[in-house]
MARGUVO-891181 format. One record per residue: residue number from 1; residue in one letter; z negated, x negated, y negated of N, C-alpha, C in turn. Coordinates in nm, 4 decimals. Layout:
N
<NUM 'A' <Z X Y> <Z X Y> <Z X Y>> ...
***
This chain:
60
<1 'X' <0.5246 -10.1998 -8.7710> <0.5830 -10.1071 -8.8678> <0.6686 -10.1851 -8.9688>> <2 'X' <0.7687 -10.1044 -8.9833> <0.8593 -10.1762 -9.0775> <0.8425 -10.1356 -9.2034>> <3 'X' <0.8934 -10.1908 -9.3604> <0.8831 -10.1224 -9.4919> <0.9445 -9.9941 -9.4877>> <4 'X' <1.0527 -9.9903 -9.4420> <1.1060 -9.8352 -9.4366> <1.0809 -9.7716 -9.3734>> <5 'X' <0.9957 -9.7650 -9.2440> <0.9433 -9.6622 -9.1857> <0.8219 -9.5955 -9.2480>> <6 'X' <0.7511 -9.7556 -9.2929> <0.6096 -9.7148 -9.4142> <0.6796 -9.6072 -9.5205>> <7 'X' <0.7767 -9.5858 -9.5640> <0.7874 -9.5019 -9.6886> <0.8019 -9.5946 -9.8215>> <8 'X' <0.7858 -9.7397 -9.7790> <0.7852 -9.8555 -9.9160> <0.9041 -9.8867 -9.9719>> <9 'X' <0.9920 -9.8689 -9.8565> <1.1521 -9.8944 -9.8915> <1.2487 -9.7569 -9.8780>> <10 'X' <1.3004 -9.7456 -9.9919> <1.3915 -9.6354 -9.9856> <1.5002 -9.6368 -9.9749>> <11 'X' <1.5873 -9.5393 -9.8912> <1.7498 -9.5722 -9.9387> <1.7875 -9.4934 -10.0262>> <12 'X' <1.8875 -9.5912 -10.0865> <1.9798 -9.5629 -10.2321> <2.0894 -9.6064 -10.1726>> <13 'X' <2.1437 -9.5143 -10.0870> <2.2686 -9.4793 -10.0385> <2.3068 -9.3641 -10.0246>> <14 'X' <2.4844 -9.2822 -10.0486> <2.5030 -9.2140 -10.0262> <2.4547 -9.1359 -9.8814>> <15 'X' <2.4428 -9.0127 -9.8804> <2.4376 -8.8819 -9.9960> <2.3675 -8.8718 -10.1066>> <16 'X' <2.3680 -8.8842 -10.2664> <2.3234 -8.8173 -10.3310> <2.1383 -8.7427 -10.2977>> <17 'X' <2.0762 -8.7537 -10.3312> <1.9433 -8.6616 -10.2899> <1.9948 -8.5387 -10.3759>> <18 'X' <2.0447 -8.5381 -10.4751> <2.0744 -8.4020 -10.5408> <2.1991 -8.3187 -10.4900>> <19 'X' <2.2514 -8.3764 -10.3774> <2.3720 -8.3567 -10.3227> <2.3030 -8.2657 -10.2128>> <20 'X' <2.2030 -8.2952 -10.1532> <2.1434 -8.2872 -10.0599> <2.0770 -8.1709 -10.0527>> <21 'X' <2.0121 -8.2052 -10.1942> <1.9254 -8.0480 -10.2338> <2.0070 -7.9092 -10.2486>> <22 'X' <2.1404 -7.9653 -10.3154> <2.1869 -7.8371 -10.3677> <2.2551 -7.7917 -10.2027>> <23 'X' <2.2755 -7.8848 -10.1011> <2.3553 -7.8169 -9.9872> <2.2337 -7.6872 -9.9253>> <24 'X' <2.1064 -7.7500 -9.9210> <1.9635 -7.6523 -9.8525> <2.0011 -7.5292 -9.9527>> <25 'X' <1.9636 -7.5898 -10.1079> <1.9343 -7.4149 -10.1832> <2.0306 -7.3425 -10.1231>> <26 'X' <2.1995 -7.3932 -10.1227> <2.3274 -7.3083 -10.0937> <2.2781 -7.2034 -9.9527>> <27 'X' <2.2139 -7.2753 -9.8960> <2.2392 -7.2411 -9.7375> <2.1033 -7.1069 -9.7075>> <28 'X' <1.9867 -7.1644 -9.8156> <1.8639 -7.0552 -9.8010> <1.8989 -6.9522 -9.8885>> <29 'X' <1.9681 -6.9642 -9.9748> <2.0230 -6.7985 -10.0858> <2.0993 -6.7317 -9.9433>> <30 'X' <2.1569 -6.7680 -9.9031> <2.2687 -6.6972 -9.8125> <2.1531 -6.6235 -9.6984>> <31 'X' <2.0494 -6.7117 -9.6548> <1.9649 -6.6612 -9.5585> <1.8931 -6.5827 -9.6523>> <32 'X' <1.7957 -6.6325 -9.7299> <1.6880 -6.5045 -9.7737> <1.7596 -6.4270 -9.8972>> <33 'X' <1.8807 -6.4277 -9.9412> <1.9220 -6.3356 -10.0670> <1.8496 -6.3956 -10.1843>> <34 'X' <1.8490 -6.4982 -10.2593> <1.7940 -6.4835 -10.3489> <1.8789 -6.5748 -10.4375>> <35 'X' <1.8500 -6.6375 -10.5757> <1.9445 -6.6404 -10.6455> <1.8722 -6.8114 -10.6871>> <36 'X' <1.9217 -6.9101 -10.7278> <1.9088 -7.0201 -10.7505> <1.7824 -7.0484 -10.8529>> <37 'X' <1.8143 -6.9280 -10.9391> <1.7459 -6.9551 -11.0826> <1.6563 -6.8857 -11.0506>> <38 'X' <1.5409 -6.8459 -10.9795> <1.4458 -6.7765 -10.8651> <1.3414 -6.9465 -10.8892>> <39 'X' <1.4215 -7.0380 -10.8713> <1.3504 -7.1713 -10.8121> <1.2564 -7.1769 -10.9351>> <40 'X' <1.1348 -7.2233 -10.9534> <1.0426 -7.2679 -11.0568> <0.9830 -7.4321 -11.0518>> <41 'X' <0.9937 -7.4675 -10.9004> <0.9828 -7.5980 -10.8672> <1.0299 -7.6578 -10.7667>> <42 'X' <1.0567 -7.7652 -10.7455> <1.1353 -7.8596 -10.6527> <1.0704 -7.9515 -10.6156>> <43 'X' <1.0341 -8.0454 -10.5105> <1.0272 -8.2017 -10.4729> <1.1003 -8.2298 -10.3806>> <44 'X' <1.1186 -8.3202 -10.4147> <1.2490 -8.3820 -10.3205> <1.2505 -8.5310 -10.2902>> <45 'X' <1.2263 -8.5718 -10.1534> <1.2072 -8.7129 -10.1732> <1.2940 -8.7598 -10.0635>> <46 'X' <1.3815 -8.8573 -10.0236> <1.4552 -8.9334 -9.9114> <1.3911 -9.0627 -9.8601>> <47 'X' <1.3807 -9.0505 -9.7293> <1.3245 -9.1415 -9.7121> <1.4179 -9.1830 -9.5487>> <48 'X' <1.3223 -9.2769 -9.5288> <1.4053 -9.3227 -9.3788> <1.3202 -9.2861 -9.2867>> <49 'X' <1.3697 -9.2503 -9.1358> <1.3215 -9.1840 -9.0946> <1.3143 -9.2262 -8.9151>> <50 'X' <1.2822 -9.2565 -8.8261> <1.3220 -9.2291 -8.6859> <1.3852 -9.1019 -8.6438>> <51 'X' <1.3023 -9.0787 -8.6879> <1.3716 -8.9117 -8.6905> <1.4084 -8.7948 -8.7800>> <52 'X' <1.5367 -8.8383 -8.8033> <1.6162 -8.7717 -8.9816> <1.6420 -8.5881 -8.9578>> <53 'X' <1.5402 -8.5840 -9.0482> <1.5816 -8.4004 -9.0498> <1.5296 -8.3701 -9.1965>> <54 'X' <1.5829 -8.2169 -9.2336> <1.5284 -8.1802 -9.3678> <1.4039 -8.0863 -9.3134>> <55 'X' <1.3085 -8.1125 -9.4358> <1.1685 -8.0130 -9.3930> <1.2382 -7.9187 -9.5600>> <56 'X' <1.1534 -7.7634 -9.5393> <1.1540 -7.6989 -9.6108> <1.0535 -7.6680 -9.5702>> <57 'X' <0.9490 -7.6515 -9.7369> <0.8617 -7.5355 -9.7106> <0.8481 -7.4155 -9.8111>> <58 'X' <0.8637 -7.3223 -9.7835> <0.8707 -7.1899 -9.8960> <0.7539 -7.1378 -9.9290>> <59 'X' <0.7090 -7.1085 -10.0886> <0.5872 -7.0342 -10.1096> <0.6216 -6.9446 -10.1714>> <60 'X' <0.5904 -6.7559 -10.1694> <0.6067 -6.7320 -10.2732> <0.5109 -6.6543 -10.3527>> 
***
């Protein structure tokens, strides 16, 4: 295992993580109708990955 697969090393390379976030909110208002300021909490973490995808999970 490498440090960045552990989660020990992060990248701090472009995209933005807040770049990132705001592309998901854009894309789930359009799917479920709802409005940005709806949100009450966020986590958001980048990491490296073998296998790079975004997870969402919705509660409401």
């Amino acid at each position: 295992m490498t440090l960045a697969v552990d989660g020990v090393l992060r990248p701090t390379t472009k995209p933005d993580i807040d770049n990132l976030v705001k592309g998901i909110k854009d894309s789930l208002s359009k799917v479920l109708g709802y409005d940005d300021s709806q949100i009450t909490e966020l986590v958001a973490r980048k990491l490296y990955s073998d296998n790079p995808r975004a997870e969402v999970t919705i509660e409401w």
